[in-house]
N, C-alpha and C positions, 0 to 999 in steps of 0.2 A: 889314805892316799887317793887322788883323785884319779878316775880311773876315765879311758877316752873318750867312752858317752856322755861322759857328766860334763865334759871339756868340752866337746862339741856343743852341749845341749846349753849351757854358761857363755860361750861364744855365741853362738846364734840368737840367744835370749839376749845377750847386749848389744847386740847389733836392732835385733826389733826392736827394743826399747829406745835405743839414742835415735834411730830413721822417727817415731813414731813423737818422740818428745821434738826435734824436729821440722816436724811437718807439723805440730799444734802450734808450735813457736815460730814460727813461717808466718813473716808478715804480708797480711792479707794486702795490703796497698801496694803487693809487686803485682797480683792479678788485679789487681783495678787499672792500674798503669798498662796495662798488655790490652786492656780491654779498650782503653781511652783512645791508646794509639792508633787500633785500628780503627775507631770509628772516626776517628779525624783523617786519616788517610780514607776512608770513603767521602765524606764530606768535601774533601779536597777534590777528588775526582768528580763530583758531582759539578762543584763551583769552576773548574777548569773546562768542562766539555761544555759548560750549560744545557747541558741534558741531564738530567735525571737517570739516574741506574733504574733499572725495573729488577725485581727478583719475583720470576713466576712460582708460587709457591702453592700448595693443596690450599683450598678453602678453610675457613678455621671452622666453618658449619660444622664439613665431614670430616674436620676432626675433630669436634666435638661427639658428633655421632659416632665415630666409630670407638670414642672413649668411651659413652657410655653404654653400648652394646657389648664394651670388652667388659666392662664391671660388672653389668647383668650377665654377661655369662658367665664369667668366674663365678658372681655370687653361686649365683644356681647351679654350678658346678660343685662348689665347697659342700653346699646344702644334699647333693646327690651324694657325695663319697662320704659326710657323716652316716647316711643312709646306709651306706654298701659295708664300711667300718665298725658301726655301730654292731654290738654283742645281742641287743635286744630286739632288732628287725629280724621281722621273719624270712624266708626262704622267699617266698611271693613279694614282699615289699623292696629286699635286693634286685630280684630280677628287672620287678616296674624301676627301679632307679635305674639299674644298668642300661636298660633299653633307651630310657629318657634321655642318659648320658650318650650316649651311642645315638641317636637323633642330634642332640645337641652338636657333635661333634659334623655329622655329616650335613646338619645346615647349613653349619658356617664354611664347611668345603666345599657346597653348592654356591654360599656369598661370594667366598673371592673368586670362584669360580666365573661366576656374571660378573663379575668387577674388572675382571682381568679381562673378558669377552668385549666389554663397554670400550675397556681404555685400546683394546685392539681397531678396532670396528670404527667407533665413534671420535678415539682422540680425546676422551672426556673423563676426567677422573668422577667416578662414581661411588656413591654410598648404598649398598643392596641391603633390605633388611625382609628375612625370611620369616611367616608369621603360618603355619599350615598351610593356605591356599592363598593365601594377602601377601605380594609381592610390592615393597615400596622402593624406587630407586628415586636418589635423589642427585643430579649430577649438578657438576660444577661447570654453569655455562654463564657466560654475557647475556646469550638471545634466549628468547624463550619462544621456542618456533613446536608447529603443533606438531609439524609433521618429521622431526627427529622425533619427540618423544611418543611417536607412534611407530616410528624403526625401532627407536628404542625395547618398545612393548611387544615388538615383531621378535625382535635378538631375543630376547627373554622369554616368550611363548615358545619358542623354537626348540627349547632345553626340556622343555615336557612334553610329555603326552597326554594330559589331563588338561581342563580349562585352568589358568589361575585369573585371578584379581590381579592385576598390576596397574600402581598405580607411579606417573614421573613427574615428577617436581625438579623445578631447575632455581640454583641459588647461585651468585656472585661468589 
């Protein structure tokens, strides 16, 4: 006799299974069609206003950059916790990883930290990369004026009390 967890567990098992057969069987050319439509409904507005829509959007640069800074620090992050997980590390080579991690971590609170400072201050979405004392920001501007990116280097000396390197770079 089938008893009422087995029922329930029979029920819900057929129920994921029909959703899931379903959704494979789900013909792809209803999302093509959803996708068509809107971009002819923009196209249409574009040709009716004869203006052009703008959509202001981040830089693809500093999203390039802040892609690959996220995958260098994962990596380097994976590579520390084999460290700290690892059976055959000693007591000494944990702690130098934890510390590492624990830098790691307070860097990148220091990046968005001036990032968040830039986009207040400046209006300017920014890309901060933290290197010991080598500060690079790179913002997303039109002009390339000497004297923001010397405010810019002001806003950013401001957060320490030691000298750093800062260097600004300005991209479209």
């Amino acid at each position: 006799m089938i008893n009422k967890r087995s029922l329930w567990f029979l029920t819900l098992f057929s129920l994921i299974l029909v959703l899931s057969v379903y959704y494979i069987t789900m013909p792809s050319e209803l999302l093509v069609t959803n996708n068509k439509k809107d971009n002819t409904k923009a196209t249409m507005n574009e040709v009716e206003d004869n203006t052009p829509t703008v959509d202001i959007t981040e830089s693809e640069i500093l999203t390039a950059l802040r892609v690959e800074a996220d995958e260098q620090m994962k990596q380097d992050m994976e590579d520390l916790q084999i460290v700290l997980t690892s059976v055959e590390s000693t007591s000494d080579e944990k702690n130098a990883a934890y510390e590492k991690l624990k830098l790691l971590n307070m860097t990148r609170g220091e990046e968005e930290k001036l990032e968040k400072k830039i986009k207040e201050k400046f209006n300017l979405e920014a890309f901060v990369k933290i290197d010991n004392d080598q500060i690079r920001v790179v913002a997303s501007s039109e002009k390339h004026d000497t004297s923001l990116a010397n405010e810019i280097m002001r806003v950013v000396q401001e957060e320490y009390t030691t000298k750093k390197y800062i260097s600004v770079k300005f991209q479209k």
